[in-house]
BAPA-57175 format. One record per residue (C-alpha): x, y, z; residue in one letter; residue number from 1. Coordinates in nm, 2 decimals. Example, Ala and Ser with C-alpha at 12.3 -4.5 7.8 and 13.67 -1.06 7.14 Angstrom:
<pts>
+--------+--------+--------+---------+-----+
:      x :      y :      z : residuo : num :
+--------+--------+--------+---------+-----+
:   1.23 :  -0.45 :   0.78 :       A :   1 :
:   1.37 :  -0.11 :   0.71 :       S :   2 :
+--------+--------+--------+---------+-----+
</pts>
This chain:
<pts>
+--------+--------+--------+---------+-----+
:      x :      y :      z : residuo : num :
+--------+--------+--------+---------+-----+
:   5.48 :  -2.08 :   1.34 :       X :   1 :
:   5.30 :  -1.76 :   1.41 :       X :   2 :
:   5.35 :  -1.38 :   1.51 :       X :   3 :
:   5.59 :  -1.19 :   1.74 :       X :   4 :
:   5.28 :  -0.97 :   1.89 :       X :   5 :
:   5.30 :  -0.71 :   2.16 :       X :   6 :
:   5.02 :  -0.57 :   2.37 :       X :   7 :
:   5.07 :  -0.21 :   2.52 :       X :   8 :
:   4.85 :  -0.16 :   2.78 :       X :   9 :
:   4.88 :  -0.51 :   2.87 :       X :  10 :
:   4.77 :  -0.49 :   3.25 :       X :  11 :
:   4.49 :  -0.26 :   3.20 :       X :  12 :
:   4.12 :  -0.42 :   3.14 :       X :  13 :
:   4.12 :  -0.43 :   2.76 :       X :  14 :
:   4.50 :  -0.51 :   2.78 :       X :  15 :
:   4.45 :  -0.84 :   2.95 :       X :  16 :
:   4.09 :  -0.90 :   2.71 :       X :  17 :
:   4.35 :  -0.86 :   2.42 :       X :  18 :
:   4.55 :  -1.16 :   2.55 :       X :  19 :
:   4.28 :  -1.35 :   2.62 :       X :  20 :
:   4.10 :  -1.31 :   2.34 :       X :  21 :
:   4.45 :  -1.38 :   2.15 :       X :  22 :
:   4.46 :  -1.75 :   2.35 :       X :  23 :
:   4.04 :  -1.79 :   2.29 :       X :  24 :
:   4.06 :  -1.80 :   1.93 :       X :  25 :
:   4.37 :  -1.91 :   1.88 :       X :  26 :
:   4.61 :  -1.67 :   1.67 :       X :  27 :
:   4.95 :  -1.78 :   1.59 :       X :  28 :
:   5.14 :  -1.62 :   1.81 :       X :  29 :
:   5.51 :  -1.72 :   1.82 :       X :  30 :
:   5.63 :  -1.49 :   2.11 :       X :  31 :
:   5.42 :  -1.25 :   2.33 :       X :  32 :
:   5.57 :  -0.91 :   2.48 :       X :  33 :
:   5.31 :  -0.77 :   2.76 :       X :  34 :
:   5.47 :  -0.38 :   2.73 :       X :  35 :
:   5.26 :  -0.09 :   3.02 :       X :  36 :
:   5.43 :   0.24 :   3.12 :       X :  37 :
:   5.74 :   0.25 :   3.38 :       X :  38 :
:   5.54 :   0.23 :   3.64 :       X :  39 :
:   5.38 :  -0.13 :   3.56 :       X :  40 :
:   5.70 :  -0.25 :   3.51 :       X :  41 :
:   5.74 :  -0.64 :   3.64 :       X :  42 :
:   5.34 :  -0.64 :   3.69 :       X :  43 :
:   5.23 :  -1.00 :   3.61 :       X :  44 :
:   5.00 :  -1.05 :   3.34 :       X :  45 :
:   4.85 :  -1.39 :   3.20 :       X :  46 :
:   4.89 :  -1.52 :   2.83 :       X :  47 :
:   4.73 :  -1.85 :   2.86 :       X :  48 :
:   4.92 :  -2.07 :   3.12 :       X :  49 :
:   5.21 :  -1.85 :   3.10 :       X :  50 :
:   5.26 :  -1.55 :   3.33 :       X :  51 :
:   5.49 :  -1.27 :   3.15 :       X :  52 :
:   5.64 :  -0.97 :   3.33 :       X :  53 :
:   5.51 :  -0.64 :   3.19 :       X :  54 :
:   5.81 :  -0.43 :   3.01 :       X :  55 :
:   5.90 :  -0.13 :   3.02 :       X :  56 :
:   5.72 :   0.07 :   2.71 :       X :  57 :
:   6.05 :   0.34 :   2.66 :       X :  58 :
:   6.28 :   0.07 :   2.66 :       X :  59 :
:   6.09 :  -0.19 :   2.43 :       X :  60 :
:   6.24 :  -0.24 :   2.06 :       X :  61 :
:   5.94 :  -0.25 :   1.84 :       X :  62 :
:   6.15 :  -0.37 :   1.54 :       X :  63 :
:   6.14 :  -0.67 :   1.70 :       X :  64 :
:   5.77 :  -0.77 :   1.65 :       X :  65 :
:   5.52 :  -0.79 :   1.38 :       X :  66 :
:   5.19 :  -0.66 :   1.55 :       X :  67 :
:   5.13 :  -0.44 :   1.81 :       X :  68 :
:   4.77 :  -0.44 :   2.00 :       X :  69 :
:   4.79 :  -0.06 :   2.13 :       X :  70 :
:   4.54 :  -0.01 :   2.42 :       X :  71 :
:   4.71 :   0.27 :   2.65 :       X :  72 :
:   4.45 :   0.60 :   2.55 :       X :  73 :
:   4.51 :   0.78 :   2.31 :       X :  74 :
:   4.81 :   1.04 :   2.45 :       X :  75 :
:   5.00 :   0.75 :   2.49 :       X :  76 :
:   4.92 :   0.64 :   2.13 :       X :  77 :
:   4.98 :   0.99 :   1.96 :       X :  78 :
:   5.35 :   1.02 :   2.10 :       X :  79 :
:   5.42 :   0.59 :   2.05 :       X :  80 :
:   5.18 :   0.50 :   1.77 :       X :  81 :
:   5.36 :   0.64 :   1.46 :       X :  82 :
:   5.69 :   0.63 :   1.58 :       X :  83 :
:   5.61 :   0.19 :   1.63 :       X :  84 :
:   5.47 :   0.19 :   1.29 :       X :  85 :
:   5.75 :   0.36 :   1.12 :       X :  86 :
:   5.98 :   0.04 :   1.29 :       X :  87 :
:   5.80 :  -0.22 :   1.10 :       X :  88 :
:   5.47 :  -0.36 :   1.31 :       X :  89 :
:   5.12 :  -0.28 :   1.21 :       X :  90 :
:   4.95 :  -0.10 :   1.57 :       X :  91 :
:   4.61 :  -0.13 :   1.59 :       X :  92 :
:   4.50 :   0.13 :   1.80 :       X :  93 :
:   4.21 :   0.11 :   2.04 :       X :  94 :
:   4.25 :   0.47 :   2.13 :       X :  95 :
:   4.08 :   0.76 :   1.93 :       X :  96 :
:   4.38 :   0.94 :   1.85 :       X :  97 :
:   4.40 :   0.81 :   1.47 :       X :  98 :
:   4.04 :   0.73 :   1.44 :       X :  99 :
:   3.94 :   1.04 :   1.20 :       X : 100 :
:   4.26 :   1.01 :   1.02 :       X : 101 :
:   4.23 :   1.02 :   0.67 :       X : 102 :
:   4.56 :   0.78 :   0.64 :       X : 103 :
:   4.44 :   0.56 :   0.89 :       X : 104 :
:   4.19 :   0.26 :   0.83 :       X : 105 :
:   3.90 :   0.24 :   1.08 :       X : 106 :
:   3.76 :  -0.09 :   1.08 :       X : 107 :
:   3.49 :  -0.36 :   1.22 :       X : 108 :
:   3.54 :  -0.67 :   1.02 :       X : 109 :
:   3.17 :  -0.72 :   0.99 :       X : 110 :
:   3.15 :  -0.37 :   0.85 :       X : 111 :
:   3.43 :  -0.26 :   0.62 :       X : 112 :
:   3.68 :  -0.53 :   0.59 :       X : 113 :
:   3.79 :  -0.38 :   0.25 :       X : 114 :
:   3.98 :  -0.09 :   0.40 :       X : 115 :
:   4.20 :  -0.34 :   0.55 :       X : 116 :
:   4.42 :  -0.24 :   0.20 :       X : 117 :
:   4.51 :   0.08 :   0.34 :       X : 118 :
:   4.69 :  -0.03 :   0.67 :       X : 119 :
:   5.03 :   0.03 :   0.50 :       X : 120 :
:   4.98 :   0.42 :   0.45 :       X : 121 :
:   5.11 :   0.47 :   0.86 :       X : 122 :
:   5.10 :   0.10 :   0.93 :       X : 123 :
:   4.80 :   0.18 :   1.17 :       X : 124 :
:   4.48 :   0.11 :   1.20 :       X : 125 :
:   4.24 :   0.23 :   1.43 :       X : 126 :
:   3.96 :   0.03 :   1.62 :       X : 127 :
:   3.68 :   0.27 :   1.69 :       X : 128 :
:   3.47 :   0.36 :   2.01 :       X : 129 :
:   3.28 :   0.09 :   2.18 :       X : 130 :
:   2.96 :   0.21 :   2.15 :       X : 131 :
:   3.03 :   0.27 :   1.77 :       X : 132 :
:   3.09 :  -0.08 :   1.73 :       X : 133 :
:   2.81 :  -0.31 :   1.83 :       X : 134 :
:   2.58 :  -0.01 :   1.65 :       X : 135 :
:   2.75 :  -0.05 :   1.30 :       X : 136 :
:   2.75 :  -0.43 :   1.36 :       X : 137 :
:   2.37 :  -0.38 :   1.36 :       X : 138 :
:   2.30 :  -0.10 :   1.12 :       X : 139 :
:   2.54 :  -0.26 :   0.83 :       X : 140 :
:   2.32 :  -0.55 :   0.71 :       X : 141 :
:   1.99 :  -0.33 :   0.78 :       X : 142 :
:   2.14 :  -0.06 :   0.56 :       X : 143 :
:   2.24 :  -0.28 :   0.24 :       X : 144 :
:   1.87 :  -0.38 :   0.26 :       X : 145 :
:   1.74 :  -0.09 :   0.28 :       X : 146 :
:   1.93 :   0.24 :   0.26 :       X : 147 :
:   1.94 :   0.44 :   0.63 :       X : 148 :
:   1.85 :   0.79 :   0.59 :       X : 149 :
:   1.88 :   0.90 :   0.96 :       X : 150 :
:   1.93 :   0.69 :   1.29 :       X : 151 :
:   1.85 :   0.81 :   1.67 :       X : 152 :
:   2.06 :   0.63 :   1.95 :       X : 153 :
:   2.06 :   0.65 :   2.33 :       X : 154 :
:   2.31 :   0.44 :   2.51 :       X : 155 :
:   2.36 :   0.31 :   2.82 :       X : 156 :
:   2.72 :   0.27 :   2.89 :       X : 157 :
:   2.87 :   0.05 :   3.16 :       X : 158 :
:   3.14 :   0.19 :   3.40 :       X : 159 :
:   3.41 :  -0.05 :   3.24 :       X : 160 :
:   3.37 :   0.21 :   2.94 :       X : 161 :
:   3.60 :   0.42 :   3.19 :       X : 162 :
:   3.84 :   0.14 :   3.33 :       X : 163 :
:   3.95 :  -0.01 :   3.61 :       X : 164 :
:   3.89 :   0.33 :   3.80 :       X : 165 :
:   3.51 :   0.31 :   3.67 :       X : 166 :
:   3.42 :  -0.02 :   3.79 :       X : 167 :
:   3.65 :   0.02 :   4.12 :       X : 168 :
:   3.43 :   0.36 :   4.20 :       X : 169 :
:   3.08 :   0.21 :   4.10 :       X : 170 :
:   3.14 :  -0.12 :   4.37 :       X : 171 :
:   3.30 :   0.16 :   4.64 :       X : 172 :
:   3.01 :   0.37 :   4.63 :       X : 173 :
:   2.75 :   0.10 :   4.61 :       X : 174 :
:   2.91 :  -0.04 :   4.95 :       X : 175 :
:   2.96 :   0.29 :   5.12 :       X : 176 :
:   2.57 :   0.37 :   5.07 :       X : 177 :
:   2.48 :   0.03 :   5.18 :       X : 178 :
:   2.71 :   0.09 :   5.49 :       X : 179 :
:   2.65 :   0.42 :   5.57 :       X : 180 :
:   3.04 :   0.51 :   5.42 :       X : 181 :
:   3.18 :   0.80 :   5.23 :       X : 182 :
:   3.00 :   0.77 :   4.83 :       X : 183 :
:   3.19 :   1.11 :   4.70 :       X : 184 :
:   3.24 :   1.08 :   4.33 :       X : 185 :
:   3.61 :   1.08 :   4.20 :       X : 186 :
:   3.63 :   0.91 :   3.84 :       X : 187 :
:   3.31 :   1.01 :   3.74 :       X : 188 :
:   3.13 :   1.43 :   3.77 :       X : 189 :
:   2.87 :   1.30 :   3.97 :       X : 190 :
:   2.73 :   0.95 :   4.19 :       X : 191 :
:   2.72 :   0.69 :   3.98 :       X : 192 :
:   2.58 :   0.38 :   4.25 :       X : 193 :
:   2.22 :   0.36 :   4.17 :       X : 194 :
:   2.22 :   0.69 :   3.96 :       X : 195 :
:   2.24 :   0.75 :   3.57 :       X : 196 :
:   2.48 :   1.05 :   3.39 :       X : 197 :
:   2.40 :   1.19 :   3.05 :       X : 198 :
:   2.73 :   1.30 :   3.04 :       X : 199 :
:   3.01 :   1.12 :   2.89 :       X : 200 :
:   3.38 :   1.25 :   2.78 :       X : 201 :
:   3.35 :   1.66 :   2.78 :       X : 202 :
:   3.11 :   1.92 :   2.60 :       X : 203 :
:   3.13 :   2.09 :   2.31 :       X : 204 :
:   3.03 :   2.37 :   2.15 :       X : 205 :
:   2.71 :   2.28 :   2.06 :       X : 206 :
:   2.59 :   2.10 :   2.35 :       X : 207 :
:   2.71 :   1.76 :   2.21 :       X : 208 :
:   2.97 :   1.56 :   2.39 :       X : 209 :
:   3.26 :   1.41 :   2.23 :       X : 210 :
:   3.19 :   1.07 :   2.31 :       X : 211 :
:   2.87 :   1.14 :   2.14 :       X : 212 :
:   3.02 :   1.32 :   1.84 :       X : 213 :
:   3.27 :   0.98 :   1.81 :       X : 214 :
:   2.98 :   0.79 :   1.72 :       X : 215 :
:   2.83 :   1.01 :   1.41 :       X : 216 :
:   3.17 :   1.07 :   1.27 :       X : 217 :
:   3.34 :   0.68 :   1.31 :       X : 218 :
:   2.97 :   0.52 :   1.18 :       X : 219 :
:   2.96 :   0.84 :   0.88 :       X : 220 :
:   3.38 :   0.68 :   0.83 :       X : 221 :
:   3.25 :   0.34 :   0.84 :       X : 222 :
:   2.94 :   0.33 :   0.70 :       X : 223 :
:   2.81 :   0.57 :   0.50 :       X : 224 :
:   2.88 :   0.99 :   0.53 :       X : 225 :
:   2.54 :   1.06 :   0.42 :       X : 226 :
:   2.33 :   0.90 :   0.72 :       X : 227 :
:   2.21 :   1.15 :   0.99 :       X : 228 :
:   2.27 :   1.06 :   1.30 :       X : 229 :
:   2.16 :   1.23 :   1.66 :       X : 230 :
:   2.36 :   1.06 :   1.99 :       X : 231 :
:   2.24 :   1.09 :   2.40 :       X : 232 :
:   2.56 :   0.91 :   2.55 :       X : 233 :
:   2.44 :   0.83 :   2.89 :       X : 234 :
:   2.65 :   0.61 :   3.17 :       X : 235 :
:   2.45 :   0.38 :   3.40 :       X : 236 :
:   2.56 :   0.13 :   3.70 :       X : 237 :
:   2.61 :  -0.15 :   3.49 :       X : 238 :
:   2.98 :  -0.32 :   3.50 :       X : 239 :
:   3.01 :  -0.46 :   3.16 :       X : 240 :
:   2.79 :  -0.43 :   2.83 :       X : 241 :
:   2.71 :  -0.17 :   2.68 :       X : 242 :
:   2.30 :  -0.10 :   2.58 :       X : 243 :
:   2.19 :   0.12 :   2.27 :       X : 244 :
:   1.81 :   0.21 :   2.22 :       X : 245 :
:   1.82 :   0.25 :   1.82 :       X : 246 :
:   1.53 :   0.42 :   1.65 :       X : 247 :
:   1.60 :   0.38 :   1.22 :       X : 248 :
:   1.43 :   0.56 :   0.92 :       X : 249 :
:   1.49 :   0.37 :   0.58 :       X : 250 :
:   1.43 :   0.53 :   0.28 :       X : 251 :
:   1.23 :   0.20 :   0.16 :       X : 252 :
:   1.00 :  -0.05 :   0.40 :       X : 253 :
:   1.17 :  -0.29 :   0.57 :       X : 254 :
:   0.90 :  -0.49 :   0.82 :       X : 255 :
:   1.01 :  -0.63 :   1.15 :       X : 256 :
:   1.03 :  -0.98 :   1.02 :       X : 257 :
:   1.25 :  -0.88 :   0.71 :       X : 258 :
:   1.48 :  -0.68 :   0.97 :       X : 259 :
:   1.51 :  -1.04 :   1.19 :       X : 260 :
:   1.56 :  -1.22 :   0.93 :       X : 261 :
:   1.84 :  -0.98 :   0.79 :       X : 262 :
:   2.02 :  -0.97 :   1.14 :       X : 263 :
:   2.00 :  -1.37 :   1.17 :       X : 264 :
:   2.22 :  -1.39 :   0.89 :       X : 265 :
:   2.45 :  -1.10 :   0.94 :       X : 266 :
:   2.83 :  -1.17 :   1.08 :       X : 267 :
:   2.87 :  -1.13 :   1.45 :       X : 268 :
:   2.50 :  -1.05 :   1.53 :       X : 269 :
:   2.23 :  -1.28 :   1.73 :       X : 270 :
:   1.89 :  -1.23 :   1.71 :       X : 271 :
:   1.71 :  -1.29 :   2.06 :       X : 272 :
:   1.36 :  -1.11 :   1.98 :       X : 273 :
:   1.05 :  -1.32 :   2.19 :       X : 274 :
:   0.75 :  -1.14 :   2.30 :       X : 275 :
:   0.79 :  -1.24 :   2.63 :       X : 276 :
:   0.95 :  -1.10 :   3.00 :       X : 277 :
:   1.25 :  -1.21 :   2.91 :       X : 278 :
:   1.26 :  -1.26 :   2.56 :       X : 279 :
:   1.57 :  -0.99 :   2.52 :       X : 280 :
:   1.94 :  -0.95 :   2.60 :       X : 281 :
:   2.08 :  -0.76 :   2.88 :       X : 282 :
:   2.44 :  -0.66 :   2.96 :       X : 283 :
:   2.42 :  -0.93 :   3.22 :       X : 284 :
:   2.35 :  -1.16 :   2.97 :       X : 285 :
:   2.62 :  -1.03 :   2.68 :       X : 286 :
:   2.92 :  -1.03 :   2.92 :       X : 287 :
:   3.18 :  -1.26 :   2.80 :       X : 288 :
:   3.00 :  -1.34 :   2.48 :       X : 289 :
:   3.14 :  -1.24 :   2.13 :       X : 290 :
:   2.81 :  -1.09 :   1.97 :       X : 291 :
:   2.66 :  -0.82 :   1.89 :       X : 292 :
:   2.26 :  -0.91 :   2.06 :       X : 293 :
:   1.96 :  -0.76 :   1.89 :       X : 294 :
:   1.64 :  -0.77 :   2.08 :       X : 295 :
:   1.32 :  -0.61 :   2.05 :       X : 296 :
:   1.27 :  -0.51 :   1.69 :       X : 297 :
:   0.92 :  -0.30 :   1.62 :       X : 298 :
:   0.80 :  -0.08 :   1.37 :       X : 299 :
:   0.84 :   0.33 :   1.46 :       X : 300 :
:   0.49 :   0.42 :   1.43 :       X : 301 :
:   0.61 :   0.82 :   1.39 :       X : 302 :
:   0.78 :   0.81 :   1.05 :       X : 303 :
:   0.73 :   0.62 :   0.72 :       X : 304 :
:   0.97 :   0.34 :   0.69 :       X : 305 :
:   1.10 :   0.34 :   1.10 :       X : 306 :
:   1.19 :   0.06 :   1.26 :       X : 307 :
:   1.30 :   0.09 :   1.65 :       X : 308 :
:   1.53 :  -0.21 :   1.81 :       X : 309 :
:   1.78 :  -0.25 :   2.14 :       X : 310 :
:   2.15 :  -0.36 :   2.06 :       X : 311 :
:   2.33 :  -0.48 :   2.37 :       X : 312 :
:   2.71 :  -0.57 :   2.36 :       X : 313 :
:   3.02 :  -0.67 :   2.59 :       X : 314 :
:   3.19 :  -0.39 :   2.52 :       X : 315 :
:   3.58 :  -0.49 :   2.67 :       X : 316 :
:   3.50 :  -0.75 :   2.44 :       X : 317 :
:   3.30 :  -0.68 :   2.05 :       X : 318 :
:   3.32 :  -0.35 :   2.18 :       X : 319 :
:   3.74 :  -0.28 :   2.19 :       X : 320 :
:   3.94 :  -0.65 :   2.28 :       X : 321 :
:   3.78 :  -0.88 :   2.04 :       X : 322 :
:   3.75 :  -0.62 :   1.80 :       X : 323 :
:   4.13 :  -0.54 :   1.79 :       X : 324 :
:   4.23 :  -0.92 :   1.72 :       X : 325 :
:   3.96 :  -1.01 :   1.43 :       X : 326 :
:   4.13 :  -0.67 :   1.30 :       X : 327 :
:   4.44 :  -0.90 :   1.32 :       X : 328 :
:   4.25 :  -1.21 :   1.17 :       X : 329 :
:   4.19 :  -1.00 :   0.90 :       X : 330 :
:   4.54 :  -0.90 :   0.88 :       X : 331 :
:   4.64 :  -1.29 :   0.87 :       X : 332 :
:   4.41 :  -1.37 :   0.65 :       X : 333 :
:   4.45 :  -1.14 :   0.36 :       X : 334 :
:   4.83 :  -1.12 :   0.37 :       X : 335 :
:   4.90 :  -0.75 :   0.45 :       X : 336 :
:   5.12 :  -0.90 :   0.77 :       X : 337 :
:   5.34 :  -1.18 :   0.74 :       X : 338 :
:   5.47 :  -1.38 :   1.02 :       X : 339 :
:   5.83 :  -1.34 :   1.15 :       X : 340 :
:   5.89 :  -1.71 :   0.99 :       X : 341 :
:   5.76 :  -1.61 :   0.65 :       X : 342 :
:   5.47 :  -1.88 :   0.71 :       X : 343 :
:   5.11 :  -1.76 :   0.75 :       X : 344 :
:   4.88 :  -1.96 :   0.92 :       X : 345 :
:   4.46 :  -1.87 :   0.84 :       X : 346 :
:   4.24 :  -1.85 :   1.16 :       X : 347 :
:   3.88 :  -1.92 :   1.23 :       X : 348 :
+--------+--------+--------+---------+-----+
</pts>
């Protein structure tokens, strides 16, 4: 006895991650509807060792489900989102479109659980950025220890960040330079095969991009409004996993071994930290894994209480997929949704 749950997006790369993060961990799910736009229509998706037939999103009844996994960007999600959640399902949204609104719930279960309570407002709630995730994973425990005044982060996004069209132009363009081929960029502004962009979404006013802006505002949502937070969003030739050079002033000390020792107990973090060559996480090593990794923890020498630190995530995974369905979990778990038999069933 479980859930009648639908997945929009379902053939896109987080789409499929939702369904078989879904299957991994094993929530109830009673009936599964894969739903993409017209054009996907009777694309085959997997759902465990079933194979279901994408539907048509403009012809789907949403009345008809409890859940709805939303990962289609976020135009798709401003003209559907509100209009599924005033039929009776809770979305959660892996979009941006709802992310900063006041009536919407922004949540990582390790994080803020508690503001699961205000799903019921639109009956959405919104799963933030990627790169926001696996850093307020991190931050979270470090700042009920010790309270963050301000944070400095430089990531190192992987191409997956931009979909199917992202990885598909990084593995073109590394083969047409190894072969002599045609390398012109078309996803991303500039060559991305063995190059690195500090440029992700689109500028703003004050030099800031809006992928960079995401992360201050989601973590000040999150988190705490008062922490001060300066972004350089960077995209690199990586596949999957995300990387985040995090630089942190407390406003008491907090010593490398206390920060470890913190982490090590903190939900959804590991702690690989050796002084050695490869005594740290990578994104090769984080694909396919649930955690948020934190590696090479050191005292900032240039302020009082600073502690410096690398956070490395799968980000189809912690980063949006996985995300989405401990969201659900949480959903399950403290009653807000009730499945379609009236029976709820608690997962691990």
């Amino acid at each position: 006895m479980g859930y009648r749950v639908a997945v929009v997006g379902a053939t896109g790369n987080v789409g499929r991650e939702m369904m078989n993060i879904i299957e991994e961990l094993e929530f109830p799910v009673d009936e599964m509807h894969a739903i993409a736009s017209r054009k996907s229509k009777g694309m085959e998706v997997s759902f465990g060792d079933r194979t279901l037939k994408a539907q048509d999103l403009e012809q789907f009844d949403f009345s008809t489900v409890d859940l709805v996994l939303m990962s289609a960007g976020s135009g798709v999600s401003k003209e559907w989102s509100e209009k599924i959640g005033k039929a009776g399902p809770i979305v959660i949204d892996n979009s941006s479109a709802f992310r900063m609104d006041p009536d919407v719930p922004l949540i990582v279960p390790e994080v803020n659980p508690d503001d699961i309570k205000l799903a019921k407002k639109k009956n959405i709630i919104a799963n933030p950025n990627c790169s926001t995730v696996q850093l307020v994973v991190a931050l979270k425990p470090l700042h009920d220890a010790a309270k963050i005044k301000r944070v400095v982060v430089s990531t190192y996004q992987s191409v997956s960040g931009a979909g199917k069209e992202g990885m598909d132009e990084l593995w073109n363009q590394t083969k047409a330079i190894y072969g002599l081929g045609d390398a012109t960029p078309k996803k991303f502004p500039k060559q991305i095969a063995f190059n690195v962009l500090p440029f992700i979404g689109s500028f703003r006013d004050d030099g800031y991009t809006d992928e960079e802006a995401k992360m201050w505002d989601e973590t000040h949502k999150m988190l705490d409004p008062n922490i001060k937070l300066t972004v350089t969003c960077v995209r690199v030739p990586v596949f999957v996993g995300h990387s985040e050079s995090v630089t942190v002033e407390f406003d008491k000390s907090i010593s490398p071994d206390e920060a470890r020792a913190i982490l090590r107990d903190a939900p959804g973090v590991q702690v690989i930290d050796k002084h050695e060559a490869d005594g740290y996480i990578t994104p090769v090593d984080a694909a396919g894994e649930h955690a948020v990794y934190v590696s090479r923890i050191r005292k900032d020498h240039t302020v009082e209480n600073g502690l410096s630190f690398w956070v490395v995530s799968d980000n189809l995974r912690k980063g949006a997929a996985l995300n989405a369905v401990q969201i659900a979990q949480l959903l399950d778990e403290t009653g807000t949704i009730k499945s379609s038999s009236g029976y709820r069933t608690l997962t691990v």
